[in-house]
C-alpha positions in Angstrom: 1.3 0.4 4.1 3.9 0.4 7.2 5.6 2.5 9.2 9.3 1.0 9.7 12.2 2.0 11.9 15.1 1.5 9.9 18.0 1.7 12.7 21.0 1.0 11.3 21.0 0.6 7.7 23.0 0.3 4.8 23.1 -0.5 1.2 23.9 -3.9 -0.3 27.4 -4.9 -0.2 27.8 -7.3 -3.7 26.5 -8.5 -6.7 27.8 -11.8 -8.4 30.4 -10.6 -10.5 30.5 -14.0 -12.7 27.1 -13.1 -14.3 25.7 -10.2 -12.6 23.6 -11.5 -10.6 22.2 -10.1 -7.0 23.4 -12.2 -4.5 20.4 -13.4 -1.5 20.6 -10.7 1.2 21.1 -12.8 4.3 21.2 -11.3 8.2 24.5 -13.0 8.7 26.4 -11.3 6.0 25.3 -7.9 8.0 26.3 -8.4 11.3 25.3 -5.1 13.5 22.8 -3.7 10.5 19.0 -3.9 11.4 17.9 -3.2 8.0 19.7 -2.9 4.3 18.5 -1.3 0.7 19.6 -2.0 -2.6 19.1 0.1 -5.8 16.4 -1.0 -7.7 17.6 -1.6 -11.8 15.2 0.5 -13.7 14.9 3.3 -11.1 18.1 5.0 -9.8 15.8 6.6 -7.0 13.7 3.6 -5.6 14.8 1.4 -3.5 14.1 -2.1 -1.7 14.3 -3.0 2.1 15.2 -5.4 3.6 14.4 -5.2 7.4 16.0 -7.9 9.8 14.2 -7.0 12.9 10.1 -8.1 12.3 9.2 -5.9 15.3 10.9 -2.3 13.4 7.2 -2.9 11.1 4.6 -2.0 12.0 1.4 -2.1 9.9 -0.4 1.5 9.4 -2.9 1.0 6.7 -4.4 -1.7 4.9 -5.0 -1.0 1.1 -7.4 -2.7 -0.2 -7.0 -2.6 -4.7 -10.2 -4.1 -7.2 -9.1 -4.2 -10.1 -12.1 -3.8 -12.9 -12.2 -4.8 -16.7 -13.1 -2.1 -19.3 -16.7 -2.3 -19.4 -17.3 -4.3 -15.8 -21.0 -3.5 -14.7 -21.7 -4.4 -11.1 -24.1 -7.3 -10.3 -26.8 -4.6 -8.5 -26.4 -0.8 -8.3 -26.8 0.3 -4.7 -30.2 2.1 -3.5 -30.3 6.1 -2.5 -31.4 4.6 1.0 -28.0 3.0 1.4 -26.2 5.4 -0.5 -28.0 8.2 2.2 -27.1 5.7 5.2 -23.6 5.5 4.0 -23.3 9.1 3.4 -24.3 10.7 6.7 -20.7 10.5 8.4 -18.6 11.3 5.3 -17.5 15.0 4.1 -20.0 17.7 5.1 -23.3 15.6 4.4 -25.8 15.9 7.6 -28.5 13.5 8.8 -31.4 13.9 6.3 -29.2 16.0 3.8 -28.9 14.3 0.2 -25.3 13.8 -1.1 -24.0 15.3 -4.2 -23.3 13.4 -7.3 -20.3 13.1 -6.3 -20.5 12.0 -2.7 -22.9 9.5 -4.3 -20.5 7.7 -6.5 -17.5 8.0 -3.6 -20.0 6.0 -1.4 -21.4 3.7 -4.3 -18.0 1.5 -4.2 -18.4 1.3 -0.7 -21.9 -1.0 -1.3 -20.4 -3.2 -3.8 
Protein backbone atom coordinates (compact mmCIF):
# COMPACT_ATOMS: atom_id res chain seq x y z
CA UNK A 1 0.00 0.00 0.00
CA UNK A 2 1.31 3.69 -0.97
CA UNK A 3 0.82 6.89 -0.41
CA UNK A 4 1.09 8.92 -3.92
CA UNK A 5 1.09 12.56 -4.86
CA UNK A 6 -0.67 12.72 -7.97
CA UNK A 7 0.25 16.47 -9.07
CA UNK A 8 -0.95 17.05 -12.19
CA UNK A 9 -3.16 14.41 -13.46
CA UNK A 10 -5.42 13.53 -16.08
CA UNK A 11 -7.30 10.83 -17.67
CA UNK A 12 -6.12 8.88 -20.74
CA UNK A 13 -6.43 10.67 -23.96
CA UNK A 14 -7.20 7.51 -26.71
CA UNK A 15 -7.97 4.18 -27.34
CA UNK A 16 -7.25 2.42 -30.76
CA UNK A 17 -10.16 3.08 -32.64
CA UNK A 18 -9.36 0.27 -35.35
CA UNK A 19 -10.09 -2.49 -32.79
CA UNK A 20 -10.60 -1.00 -29.48
CA UNK A 21 -7.79 -1.46 -28.16
CA UNK A 22 -5.96 0.79 -25.17
CA UNK A 23 -3.13 2.25 -26.59
CA UNK A 24 0.49 1.98 -24.15
CA UNK A 25 0.41 5.07 -21.84
CA UNK A 26 3.79 6.59 -22.50
CA UNK A 27 5.32 9.96 -20.55
CA UNK A 28 5.92 11.59 -23.85
CA UNK A 29 2.47 11.53 -25.09
CA UNK A 30 1.76 13.73 -21.59
CA UNK A 31 4.03 16.35 -21.66
CA UNK A 32 3.53 18.62 -18.32
CA UNK A 33 1.20 15.61 -16.50
CA UNK A 34 3.00 13.89 -13.48
CA UNK A 35 0.56 11.17 -13.36
CA UNK A 36 -2.60 9.89 -15.62
CA UNK A 37 -5.77 7.39 -14.85
CA UNK A 38 -7.85 5.51 -17.10
CA UNK A 39 -11.31 3.98 -16.44
CA UNK A 40 -11.12 0.59 -15.67
CA UNK A 41 -13.70 -1.78 -18.14
CA UNK A 42 -15.79 -3.55 -15.71
CA UNK A 43 -15.91 -0.90 -13.05
CA UNK A 44 -17.05 2.68 -14.03
CA UNK A 45 -15.69 3.86 -10.46
CA UNK A 46 -12.10 2.28 -10.29
CA UNK A 47 -9.51 3.47 -11.81
CA UNK A 48 -5.71 2.74 -12.80
CA UNK A 49 -2.58 5.06 -12.32
CA UNK A 50 -0.14 5.65 -14.00
CA UNK A 51 2.46 7.80 -12.08
CA UNK A 52 5.49 9.24 -14.15
CA UNK A 53 7.43 10.67 -11.40
CA UNK A 54 8.99 7.33 -9.09
CA UNK A 55 9.73 9.76 -6.25
CA UNK A 56 5.45 11.00 -5.93
CA UNK A 57 5.37 6.95 -4.27
CA UNK A 58 6.07 6.37 -1.47
CA UNK A 59 5.53 2.96 0.25
CA UNK A 60 3.21 3.04 3.50
CA UNK A 61 2.47 -0.55 4.33
CA UNK A 62 3.55 -3.79 3.26
CA UNK A 63 0.67 -6.43 2.97
CA UNK A 64 1.65 -9.43 3.43
CA UNK A 65 -1.55 -12.21 1.81
CA UNK A 66 -1.29 -16.48 2.54
CA UNK A 67 -3.46 -17.85 0.79
CA UNK A 68 -4.83 -21.37 2.46
CA UNK A 69 -6.63 -24.43 0.76
CA UNK A 70 -10.03 -25.58 2.21
CA UNK A 71 -8.91 -27.96 4.76
CA UNK A 72 -4.99 -26.67 5.19
CA UNK A 73 -3.81 -27.89 8.73
CA UNK A 74 -0.58 -26.18 9.80
CA UNK A 75 2.63 -28.35 10.15
CA UNK A 76 2.75 -27.59 14.29
CA UNK A 77 0.15 -25.60 16.25
CA UNK A 78 1.87 -23.02 18.28
CA UNK A 79 2.36 -23.46 22.25
CA UNK A 80 0.34 -21.20 24.96
CA UNK A 81 3.97 -20.12 26.03
CA UNK A 82 4.44 -18.41 22.63
CA UNK A 83 0.96 -17.64 22.14
CA UNK A 84 1.38 -15.74 25.95
CA UNK A 85 4.89 -14.19 24.70
CA UNK A 86 3.27 -12.97 21.60
CA UNK A 87 0.25 -11.71 23.34
CA UNK A 88 1.63 -9.42 26.05
CA UNK A 89 1.96 -6.18 23.74
CA UNK A 90 -1.22 -6.64 21.71
CA UNK A 91 -4.95 -5.26 22.72
CA UNK A 92 -5.47 -4.94 26.46
CA UNK A 93 -3.56 -8.31 27.44
CA UNK A 94 -0.93 -7.48 30.49
CA UNK A 95 2.33 -9.36 31.49
CA UNK A 96 1.14 -12.65 33.09
CA UNK A 97 -2.63 -12.15 31.99
CA UNK A 98 -3.93 -15.09 29.58
CA UNK A 99 -5.42 -14.07 26.25
CA UNK A 100 -8.92 -14.66 25.22
CA UNK A 101 -9.88 -17.18 22.64
CA UNK A 102 -9.85 -14.82 20.53
CA UNK A 103 -6.59 -12.88 21.12
CA UNK A 104 -5.27 -16.53 20.89
CA UNK A 105 -6.12 -17.34 17.44
CA UNK A 106 -5.23 -13.41 16.24
CA UNK A 107 -1.67 -14.24 17.61
CA UNK A 108 -1.68 -18.00 16.44
CA UNK A 109 -1.09 -16.83 12.58
CA UNK A 110 1.62 -14.79 13.86
CA UNK A 111 3.72 -18.30 14.90
CA UNK A 112 3.17 -19.98 11.72
Amino acid sequence: VAKVFLARCAPETGVDESGGRRIPIRREDYEGLSSVYRCVEAEGKQREWFVFEPSLVLPEYLVEIEYLEAGYTPEHEPSSAQLQHLGTGLGGSLVGETLSETEAADVASLTR
